[in-house]
Backbone bond lengths (Angstrom), bond angles and torsions (degrees), N, CA, C in turn:
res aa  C-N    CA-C-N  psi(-1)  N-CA   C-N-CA  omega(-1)  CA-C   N-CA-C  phi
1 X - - - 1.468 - - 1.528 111.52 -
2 X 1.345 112.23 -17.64 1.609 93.79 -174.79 1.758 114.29 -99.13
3 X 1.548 96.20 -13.04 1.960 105.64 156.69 1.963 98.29 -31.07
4 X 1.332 145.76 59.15 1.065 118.75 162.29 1.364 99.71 -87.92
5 X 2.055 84.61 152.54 1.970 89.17 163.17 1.050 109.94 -124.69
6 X 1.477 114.93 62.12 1.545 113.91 134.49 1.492 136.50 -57.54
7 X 1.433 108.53 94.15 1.308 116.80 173.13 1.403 107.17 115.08
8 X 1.166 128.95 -12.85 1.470 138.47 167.69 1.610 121.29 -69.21
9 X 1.694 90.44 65.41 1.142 108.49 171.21 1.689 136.55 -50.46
10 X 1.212 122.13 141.29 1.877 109.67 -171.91 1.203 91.50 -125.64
11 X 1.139 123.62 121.90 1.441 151.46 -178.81 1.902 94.98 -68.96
12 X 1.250 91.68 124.38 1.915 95.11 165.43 1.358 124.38 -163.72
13 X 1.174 139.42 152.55 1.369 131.02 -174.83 1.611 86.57 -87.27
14 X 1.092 122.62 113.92 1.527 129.42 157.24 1.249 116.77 -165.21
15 X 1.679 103.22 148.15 1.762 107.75 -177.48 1.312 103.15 -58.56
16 X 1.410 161.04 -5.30 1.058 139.70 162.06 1.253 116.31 -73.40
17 X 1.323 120.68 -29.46 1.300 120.28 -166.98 1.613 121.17 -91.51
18 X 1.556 79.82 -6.97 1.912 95.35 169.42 1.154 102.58 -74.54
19 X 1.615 125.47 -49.12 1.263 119.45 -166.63 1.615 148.22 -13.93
20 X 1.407 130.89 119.33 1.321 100.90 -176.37 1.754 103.65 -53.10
21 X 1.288 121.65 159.69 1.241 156.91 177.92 1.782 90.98 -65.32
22 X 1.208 104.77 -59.77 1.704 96.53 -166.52 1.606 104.18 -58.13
23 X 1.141 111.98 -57.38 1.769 111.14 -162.52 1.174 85.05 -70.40
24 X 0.853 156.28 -63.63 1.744 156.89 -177.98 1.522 105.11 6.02
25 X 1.702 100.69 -69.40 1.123 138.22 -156.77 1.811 96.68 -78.61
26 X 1.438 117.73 -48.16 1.644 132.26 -163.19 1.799 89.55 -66.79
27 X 1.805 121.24 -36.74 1.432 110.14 -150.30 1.743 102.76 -85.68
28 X 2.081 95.13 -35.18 1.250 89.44 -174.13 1.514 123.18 -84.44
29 X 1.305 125.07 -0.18 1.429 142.44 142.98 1.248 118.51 -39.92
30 X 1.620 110.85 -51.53 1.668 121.53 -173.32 2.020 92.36 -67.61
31 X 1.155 93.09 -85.00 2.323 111.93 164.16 1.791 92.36 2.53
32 X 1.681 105.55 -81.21 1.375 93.06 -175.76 1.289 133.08 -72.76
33 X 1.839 136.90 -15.77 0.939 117.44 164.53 1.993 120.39 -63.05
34 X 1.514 101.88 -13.67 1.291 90.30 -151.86 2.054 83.86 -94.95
35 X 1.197 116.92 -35.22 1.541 103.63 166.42 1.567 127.95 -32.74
36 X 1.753 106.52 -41.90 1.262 111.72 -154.66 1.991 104.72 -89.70
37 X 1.682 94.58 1.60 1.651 113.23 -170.04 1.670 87.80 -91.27
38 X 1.223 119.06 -25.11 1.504 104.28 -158.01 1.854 113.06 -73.68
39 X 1.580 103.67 150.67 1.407 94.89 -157.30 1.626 95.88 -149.74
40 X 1.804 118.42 11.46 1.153 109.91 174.21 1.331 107.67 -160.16
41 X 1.417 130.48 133.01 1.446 153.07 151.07 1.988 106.77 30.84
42 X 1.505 97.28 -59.61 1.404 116.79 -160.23 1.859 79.66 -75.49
43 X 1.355 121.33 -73.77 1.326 150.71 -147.29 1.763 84.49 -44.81
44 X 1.056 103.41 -42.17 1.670 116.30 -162.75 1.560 108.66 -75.13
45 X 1.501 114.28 -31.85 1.443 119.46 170.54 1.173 127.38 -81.91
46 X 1.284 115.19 -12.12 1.601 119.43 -177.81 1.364 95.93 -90.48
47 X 1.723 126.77 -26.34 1.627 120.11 -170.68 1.444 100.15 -79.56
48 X 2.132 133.26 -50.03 0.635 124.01 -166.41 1.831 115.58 -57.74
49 X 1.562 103.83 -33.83 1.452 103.18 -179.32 1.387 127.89 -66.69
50 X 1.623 100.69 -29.89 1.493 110.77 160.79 2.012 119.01 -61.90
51 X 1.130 111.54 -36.48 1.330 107.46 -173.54 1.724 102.70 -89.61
52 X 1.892 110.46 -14.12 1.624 92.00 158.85 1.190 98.06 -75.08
53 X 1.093 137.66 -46.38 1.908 102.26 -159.56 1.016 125.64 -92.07
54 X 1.405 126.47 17.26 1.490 140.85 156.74 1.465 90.98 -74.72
55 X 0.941 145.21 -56.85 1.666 143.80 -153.47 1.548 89.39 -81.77
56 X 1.120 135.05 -49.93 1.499 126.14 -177.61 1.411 102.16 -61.37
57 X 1.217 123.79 -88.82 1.643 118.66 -176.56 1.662 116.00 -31.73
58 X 1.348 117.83 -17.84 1.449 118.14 -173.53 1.506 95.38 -90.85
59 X 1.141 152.15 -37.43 1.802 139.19 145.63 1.675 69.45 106.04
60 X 0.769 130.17 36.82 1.878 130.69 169.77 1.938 102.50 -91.33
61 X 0.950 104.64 110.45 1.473 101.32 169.55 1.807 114.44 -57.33
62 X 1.199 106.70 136.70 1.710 123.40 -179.65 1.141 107.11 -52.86
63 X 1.823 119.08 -35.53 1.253 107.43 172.11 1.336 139.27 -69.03
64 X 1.320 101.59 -27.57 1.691 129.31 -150.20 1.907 81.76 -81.24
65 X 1.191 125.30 -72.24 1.904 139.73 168.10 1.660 90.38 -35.61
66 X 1.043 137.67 -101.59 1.795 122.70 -167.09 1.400 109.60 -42.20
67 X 1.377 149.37 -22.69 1.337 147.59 174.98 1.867 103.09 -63.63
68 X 1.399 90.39 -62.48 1.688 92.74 173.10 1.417 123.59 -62.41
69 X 1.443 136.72 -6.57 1.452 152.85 -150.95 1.868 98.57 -127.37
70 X 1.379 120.34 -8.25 1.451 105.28 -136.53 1.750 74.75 -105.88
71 X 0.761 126.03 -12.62 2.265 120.77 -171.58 1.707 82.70 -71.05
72 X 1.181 131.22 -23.28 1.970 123.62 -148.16 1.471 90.40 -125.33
73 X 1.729 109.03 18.54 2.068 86.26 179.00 1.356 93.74 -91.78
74 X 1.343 121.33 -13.73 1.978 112.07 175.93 1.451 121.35 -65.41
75 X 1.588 109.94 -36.72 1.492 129.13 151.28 1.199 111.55 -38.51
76 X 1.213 132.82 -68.82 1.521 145.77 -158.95 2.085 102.38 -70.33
77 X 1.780 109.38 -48.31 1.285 121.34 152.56 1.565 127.42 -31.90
78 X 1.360 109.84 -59.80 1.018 120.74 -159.86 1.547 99.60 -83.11
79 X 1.487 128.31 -57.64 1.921 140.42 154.76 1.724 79.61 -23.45
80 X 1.319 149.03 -61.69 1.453 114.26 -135.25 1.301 115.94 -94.60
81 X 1.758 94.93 -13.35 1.392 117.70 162.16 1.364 126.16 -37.44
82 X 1.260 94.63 -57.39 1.624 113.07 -147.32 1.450 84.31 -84.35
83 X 1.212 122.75 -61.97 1.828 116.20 -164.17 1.496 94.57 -66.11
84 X 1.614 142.49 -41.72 1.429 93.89 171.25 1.431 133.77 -101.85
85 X 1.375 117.97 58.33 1.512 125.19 169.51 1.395 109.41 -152.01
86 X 1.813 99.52 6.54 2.133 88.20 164.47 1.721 85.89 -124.32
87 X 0.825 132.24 -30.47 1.747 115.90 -170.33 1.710 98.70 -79.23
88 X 1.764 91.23 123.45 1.098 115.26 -167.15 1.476 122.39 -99.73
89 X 1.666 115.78 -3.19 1.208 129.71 -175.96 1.693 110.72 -89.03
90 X 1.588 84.24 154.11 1.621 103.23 -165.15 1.515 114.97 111.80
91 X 2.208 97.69 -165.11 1.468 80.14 145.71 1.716 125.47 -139.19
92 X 1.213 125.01 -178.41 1.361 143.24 -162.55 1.597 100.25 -38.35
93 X 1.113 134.34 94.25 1.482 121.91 159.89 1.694 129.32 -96.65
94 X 1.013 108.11 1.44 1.374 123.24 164.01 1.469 123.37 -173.94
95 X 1.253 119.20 153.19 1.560 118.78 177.36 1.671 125.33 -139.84
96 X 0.930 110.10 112.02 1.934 127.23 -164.41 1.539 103.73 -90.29
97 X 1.398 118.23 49.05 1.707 120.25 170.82 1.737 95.05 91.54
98 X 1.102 118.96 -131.82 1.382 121.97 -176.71 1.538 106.87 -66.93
99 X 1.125 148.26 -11.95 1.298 139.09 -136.90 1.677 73.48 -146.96
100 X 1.798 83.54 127.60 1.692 104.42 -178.80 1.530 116.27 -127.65
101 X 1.441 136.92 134.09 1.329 129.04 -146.93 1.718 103.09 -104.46
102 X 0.927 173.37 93.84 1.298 169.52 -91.76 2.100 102.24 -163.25
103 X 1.418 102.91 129.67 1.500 113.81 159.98 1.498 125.73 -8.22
104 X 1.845 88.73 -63.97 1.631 99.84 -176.77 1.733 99.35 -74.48
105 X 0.983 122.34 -50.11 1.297 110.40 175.35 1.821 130.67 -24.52
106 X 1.594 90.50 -51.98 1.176 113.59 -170.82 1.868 110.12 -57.86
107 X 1.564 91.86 -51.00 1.257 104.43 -179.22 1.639 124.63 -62.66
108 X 1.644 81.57 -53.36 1.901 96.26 174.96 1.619 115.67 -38.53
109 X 1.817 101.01 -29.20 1.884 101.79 -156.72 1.552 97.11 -89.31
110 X 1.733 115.34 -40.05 1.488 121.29 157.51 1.581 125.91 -31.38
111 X 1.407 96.08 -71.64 1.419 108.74 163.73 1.874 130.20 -31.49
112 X 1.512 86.52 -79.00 1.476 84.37 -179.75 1.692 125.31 -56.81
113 X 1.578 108.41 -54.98 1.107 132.25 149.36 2.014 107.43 0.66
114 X 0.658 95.79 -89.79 1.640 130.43 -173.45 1.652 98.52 -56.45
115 X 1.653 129.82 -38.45 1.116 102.50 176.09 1.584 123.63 -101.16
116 X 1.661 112.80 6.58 1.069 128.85 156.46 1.636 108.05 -66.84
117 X 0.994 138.55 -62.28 1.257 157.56 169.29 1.612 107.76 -21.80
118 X 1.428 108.92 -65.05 1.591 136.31 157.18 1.826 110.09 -21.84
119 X 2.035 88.10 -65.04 1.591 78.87 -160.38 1.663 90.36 -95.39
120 X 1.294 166.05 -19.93 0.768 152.46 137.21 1.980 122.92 -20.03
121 X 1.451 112.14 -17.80 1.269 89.58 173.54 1.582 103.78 -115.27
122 X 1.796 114.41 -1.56 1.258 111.34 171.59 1.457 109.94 -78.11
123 X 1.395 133.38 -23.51 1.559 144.71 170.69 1.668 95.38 -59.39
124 X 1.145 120.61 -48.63 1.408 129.03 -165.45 1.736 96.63 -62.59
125 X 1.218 111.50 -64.13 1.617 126.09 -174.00 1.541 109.96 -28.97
126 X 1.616 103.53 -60.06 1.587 132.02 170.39 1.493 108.52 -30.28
127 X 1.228 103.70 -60.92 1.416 108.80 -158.43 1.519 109.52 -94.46
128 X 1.195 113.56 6.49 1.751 116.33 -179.48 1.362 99.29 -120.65
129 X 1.075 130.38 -18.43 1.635 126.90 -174.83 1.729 94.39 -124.24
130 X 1.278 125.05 30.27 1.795 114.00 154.49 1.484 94.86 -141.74
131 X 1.572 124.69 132.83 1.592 110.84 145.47 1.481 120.56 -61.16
132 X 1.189 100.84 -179.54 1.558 122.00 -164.19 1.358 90.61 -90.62
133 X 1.477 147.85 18.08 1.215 129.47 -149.50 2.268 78.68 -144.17
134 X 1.375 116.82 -51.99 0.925 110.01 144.64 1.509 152.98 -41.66
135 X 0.938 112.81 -28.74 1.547 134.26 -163.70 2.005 91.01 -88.98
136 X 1.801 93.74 -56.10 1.990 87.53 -169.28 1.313 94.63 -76.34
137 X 1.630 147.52 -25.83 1.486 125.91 156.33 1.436 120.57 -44.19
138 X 1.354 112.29 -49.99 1.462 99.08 -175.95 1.447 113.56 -70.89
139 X 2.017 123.28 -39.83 1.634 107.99 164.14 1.162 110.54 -42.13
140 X 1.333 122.45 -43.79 1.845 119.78 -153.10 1.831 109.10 -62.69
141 X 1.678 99.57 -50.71 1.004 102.89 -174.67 2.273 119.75 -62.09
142 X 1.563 81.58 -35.25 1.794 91.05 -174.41 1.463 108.94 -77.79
143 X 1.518 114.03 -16.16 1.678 116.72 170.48 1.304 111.84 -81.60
144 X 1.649 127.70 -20.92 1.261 125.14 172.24 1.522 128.67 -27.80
145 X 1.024 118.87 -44.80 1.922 133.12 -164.03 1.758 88.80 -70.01
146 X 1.984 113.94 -30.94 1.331 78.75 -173.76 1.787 117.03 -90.09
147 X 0.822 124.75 4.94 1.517 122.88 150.58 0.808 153.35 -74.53
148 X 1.647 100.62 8.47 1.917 123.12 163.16 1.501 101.94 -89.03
149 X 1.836 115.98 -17.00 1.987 96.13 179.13 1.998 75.21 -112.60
150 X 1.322 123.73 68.60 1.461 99.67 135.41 1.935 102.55 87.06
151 X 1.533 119.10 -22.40 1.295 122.19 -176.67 1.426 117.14 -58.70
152 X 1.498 135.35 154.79 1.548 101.82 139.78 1.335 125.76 -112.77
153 X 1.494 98.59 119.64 1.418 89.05 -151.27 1.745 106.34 -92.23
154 X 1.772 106.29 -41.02 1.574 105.60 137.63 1.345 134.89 -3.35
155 X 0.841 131.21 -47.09 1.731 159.20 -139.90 1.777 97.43 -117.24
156 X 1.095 106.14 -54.82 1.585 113.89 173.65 1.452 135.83 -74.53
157 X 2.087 99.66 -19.39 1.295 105.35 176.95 1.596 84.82 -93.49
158 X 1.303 140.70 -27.97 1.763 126.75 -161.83 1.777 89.19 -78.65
159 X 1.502 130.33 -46.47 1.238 102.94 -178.35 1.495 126.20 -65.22
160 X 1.456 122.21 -33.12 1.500 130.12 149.13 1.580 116.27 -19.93
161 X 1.262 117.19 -46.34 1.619 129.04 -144.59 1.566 97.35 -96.50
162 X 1.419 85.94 -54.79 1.884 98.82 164.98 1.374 120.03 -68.84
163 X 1.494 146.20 -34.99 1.510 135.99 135.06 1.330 121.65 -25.89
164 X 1.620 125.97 -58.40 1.380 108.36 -169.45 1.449 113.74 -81.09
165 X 1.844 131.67 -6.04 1.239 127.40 155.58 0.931 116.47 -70.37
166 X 1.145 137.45 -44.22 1.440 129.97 169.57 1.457 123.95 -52.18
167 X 1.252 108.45 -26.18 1.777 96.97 -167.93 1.480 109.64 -73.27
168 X 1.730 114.41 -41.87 1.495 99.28 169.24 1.469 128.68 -53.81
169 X 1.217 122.57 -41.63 1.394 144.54 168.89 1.541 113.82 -51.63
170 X 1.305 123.13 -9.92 0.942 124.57 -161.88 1.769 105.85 -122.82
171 X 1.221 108.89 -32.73 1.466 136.95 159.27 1.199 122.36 -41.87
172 X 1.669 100.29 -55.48 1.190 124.28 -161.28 1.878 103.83 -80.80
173 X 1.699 118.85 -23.62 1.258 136.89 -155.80 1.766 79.27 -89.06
174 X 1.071 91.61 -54.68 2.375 94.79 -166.19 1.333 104.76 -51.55
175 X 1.458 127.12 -59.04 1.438 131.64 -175.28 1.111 89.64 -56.73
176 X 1.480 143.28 -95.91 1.814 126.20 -169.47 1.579 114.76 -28.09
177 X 1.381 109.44 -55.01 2.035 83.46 174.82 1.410 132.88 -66.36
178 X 1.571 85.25 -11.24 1.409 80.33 -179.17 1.423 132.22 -69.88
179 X 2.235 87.58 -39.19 1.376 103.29 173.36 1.721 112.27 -65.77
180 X 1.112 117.98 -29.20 1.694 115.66 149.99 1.284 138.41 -22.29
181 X 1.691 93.38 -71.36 1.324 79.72 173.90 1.437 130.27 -93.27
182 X 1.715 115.79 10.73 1.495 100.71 163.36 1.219 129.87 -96.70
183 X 1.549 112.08 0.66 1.506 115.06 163.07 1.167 79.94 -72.65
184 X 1.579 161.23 -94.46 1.418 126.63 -123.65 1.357 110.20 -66.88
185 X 1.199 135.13 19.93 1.519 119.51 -164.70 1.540 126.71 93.89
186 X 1.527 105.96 28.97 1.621 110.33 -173.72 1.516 93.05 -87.04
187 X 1.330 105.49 173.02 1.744 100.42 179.85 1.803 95.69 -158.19
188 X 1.144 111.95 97.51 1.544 123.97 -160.92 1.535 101.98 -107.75
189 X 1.329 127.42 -7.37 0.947 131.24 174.04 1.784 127.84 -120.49
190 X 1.530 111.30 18.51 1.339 117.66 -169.37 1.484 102.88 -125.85
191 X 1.277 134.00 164.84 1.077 128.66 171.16 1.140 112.86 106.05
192 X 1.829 122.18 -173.71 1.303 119.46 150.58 1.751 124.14 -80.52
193 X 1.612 94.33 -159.07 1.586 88.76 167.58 1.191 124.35 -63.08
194 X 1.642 115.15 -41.33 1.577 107.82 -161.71 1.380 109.87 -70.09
195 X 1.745 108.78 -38.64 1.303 110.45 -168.11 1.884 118.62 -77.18
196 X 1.393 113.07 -1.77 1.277 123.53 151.34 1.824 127.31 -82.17
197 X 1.380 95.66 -23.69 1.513 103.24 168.34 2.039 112.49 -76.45
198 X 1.268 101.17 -21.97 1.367 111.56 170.39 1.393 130.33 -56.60
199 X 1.991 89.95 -53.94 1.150 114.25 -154.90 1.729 99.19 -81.40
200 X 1.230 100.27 -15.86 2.019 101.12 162.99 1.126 139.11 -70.33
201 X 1.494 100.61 -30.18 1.610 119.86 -175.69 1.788 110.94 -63.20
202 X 1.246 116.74 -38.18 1.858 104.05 155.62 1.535 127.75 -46.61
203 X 1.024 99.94 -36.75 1.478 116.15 173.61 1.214 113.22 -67.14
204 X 1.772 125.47 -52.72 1.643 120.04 -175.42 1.417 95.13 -53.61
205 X 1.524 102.45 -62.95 1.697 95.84 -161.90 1.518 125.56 -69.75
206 X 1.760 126.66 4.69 0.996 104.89 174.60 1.869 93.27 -102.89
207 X 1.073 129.57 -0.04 1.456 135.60 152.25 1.300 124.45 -34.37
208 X 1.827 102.27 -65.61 1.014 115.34 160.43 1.061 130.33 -35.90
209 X 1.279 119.73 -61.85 1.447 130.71 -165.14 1.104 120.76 -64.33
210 X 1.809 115.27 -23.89 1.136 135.94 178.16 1.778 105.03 -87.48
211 X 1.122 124.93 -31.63 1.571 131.06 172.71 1.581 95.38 -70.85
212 X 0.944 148.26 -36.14 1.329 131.00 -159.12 1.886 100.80 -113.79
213 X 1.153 115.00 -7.39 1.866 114.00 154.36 1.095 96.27 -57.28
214 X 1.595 122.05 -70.60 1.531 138.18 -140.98 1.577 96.64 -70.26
215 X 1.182 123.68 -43.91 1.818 123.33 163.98 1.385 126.42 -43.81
216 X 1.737 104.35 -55.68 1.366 111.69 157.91 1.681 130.44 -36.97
217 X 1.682 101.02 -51.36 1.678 112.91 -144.69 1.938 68.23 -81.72
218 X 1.513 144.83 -45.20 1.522 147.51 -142.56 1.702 85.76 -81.67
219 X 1.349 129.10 -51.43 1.640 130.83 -176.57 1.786 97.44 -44.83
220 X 1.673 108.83 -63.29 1.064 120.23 -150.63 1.919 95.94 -60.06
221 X 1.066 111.75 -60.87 1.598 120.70 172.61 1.580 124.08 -25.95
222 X 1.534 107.68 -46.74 1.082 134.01 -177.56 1.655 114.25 -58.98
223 X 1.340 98.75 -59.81 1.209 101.12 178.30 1.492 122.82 -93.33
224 X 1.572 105.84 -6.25 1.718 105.79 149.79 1.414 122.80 -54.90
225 X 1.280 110.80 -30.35 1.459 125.66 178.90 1.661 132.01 -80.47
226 X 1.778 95.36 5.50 1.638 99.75 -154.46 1.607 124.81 17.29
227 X 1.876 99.10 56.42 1.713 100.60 166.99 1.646 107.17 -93.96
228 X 1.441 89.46 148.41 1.122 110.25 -149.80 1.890 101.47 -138.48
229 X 1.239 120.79 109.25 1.452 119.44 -146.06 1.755 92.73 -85.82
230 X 1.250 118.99 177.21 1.620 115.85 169.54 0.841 111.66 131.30
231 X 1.907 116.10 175.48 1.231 135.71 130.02 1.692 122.70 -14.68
232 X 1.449 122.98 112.43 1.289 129.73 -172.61 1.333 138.49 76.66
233 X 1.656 108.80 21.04 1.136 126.31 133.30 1.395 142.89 -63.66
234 X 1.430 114.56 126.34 1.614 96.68 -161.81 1.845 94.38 -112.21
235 X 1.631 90.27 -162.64 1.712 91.67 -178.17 1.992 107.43 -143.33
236 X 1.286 100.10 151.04 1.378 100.99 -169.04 1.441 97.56 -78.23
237 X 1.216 125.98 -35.08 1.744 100.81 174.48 1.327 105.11 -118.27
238 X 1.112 105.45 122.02 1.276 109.92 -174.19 1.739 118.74 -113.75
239 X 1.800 105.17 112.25 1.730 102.22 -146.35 1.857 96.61 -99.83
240 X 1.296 102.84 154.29 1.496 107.79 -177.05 1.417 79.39 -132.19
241 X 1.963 80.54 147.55 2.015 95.19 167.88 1.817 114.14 -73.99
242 X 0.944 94.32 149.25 2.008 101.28 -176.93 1.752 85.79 -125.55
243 X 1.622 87.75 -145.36 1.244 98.32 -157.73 1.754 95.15 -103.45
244 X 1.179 115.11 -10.75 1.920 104.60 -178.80 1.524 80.92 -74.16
245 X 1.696 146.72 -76.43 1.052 112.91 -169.72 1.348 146.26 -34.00
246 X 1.101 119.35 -45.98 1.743 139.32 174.56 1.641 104.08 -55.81
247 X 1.854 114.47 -28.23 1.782 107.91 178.95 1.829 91.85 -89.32
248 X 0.876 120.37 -41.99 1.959 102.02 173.84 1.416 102.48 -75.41
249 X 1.088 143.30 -37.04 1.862 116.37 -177.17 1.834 89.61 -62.09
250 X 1.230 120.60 -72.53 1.637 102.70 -163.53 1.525 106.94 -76.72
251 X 1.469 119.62 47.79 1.545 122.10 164.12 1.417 87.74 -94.68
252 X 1.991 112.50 -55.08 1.132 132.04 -143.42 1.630 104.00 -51.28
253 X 1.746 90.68 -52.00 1.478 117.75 -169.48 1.546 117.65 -60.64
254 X 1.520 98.77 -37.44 1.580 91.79 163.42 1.737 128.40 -77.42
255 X 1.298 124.77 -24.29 1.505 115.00 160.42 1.684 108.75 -64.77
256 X 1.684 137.11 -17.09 0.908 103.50 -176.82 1.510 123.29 -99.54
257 X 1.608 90.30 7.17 1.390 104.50 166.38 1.664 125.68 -78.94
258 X 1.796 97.03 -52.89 1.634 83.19 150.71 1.051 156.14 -41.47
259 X 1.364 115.19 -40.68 1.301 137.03 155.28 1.500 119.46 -41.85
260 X 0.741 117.93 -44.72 1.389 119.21 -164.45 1.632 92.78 -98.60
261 X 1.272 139.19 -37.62 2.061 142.21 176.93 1.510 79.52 -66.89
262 X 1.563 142.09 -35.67 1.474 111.24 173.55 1.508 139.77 -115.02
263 X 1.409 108.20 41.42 1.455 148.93 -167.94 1.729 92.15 -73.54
């Protein structure tokens, strides 16, 4: 679980990866609300075909997207579990002693299953075809409007920007203590619950301790730098929408039209 790839960008010549950053962010927002709407067979084929050819045009290897997806396939396991051996609608298509498997079951675990799956590899797409340096330009820029009533919205895209560097860095700090503390004799895997909930708590707090250096040494930097957040900051690349944006907003717009003619 702590393999995250936040920020583990994959370099590629592809129209996705040209993308402005903002619509990027506006289409695959639209992508996942309209995945998580889907509720039938047809509805379900027009999303999967849409999220193949986002993955094709993204020149992202199949492997590299399931590597980043693969900590949440026990999640996705466990979701397919549960809907087919508690959803009770339909009828009886098989029965394992007391525990009886039902149609809707079958479907429900397909169903859901599959549109987690969906938006889990469009989250994936996001984060392998934008840097982290992109992503807080495009918050920075789309939080702008709120610092004409008084917001800071500046302030909200740099802590954004500064969250998703940290989390690998931070990932990367837990797996070393961890491997720490079981060469000395940690034992994170024996016991019951409580005494595994115990056996973590060295770990939060030397985490901690290590999250709040790395705050320190980022304060201290900051103001070595006289940065200074706001109004009249500019940016070295500075992206305008053309026309590859305008063909993914009305890509977007046409699956959510389908979607909805097959409701």
């Amino acid at each position: 679980m702590l393999r995250i790839t936040v920020g583990q960008y994959y370099a590629a010549p592809s129209p996705i990866h040209r993308l402005d950053a903002r619509v990027k962010l506006v289409c695959a927002l639209a992508a996942l609300v309209a995945i998580f709407c889907v509720s039938n067979a047809a509805q379900l084929g027009i999303a999967v075909a849409f999220v193949a050819a986002t993955l094709l045009l993204s020149r992202v290897p199949a492997g590299r997207v399931l590597a980043s997806v693969r900590p949440l396939l026990v999640f996705l396991a466990v979701l397919s579990l549960f809907n087919l051996f508690f959803v009770r609608t339909g009828d009886v298509v098989a029965t394992l002693g007391p525990v009886s498997i039902t149609s809707g079951g079958v479907a429900a675990a397909a169903l859901y299953t599959a549109r987690f799956a969906l938006a889990l590899v469009t989250g994936s797409l996001i984060m392998l075809t934008t840097t982290p340096t992109q992503l807080s330009d495009a918050f920075d820029r789309m939080l702008s409007p709120l610092s004409r009533v008084g917001l800071p919205g500046h302030e909200i895209a740099m802590v954004f920007s500064l969250m998703m560097r940290f989390v690998p860095t931070l990932a990367d700090e837990a797996s070393a203590i961890i491997d720490a503390q079981s060469l000395r004799g940690g034992a994170f895997d024996e016991g019951g619950p409580v005494q595994r909930v115990r056996s973590i708590v060295p770990v939060v707090v030397a985490l901690l301790a290590s999250g709040l250096r790395h705050a320190d040494g980022l304060s201290r930097a900051l103001d070595a730098r006289c940065y200074e957040g706001g109004e009249g900051r500019t940016h070295l690349h500075e992206q305008r929408l053309g026309r590859r944006e305008l063909v993914a907003g009305l890509l977007t717009a046409a699956l959510l039209v389908a979607l909805v003619l097959l409701a």
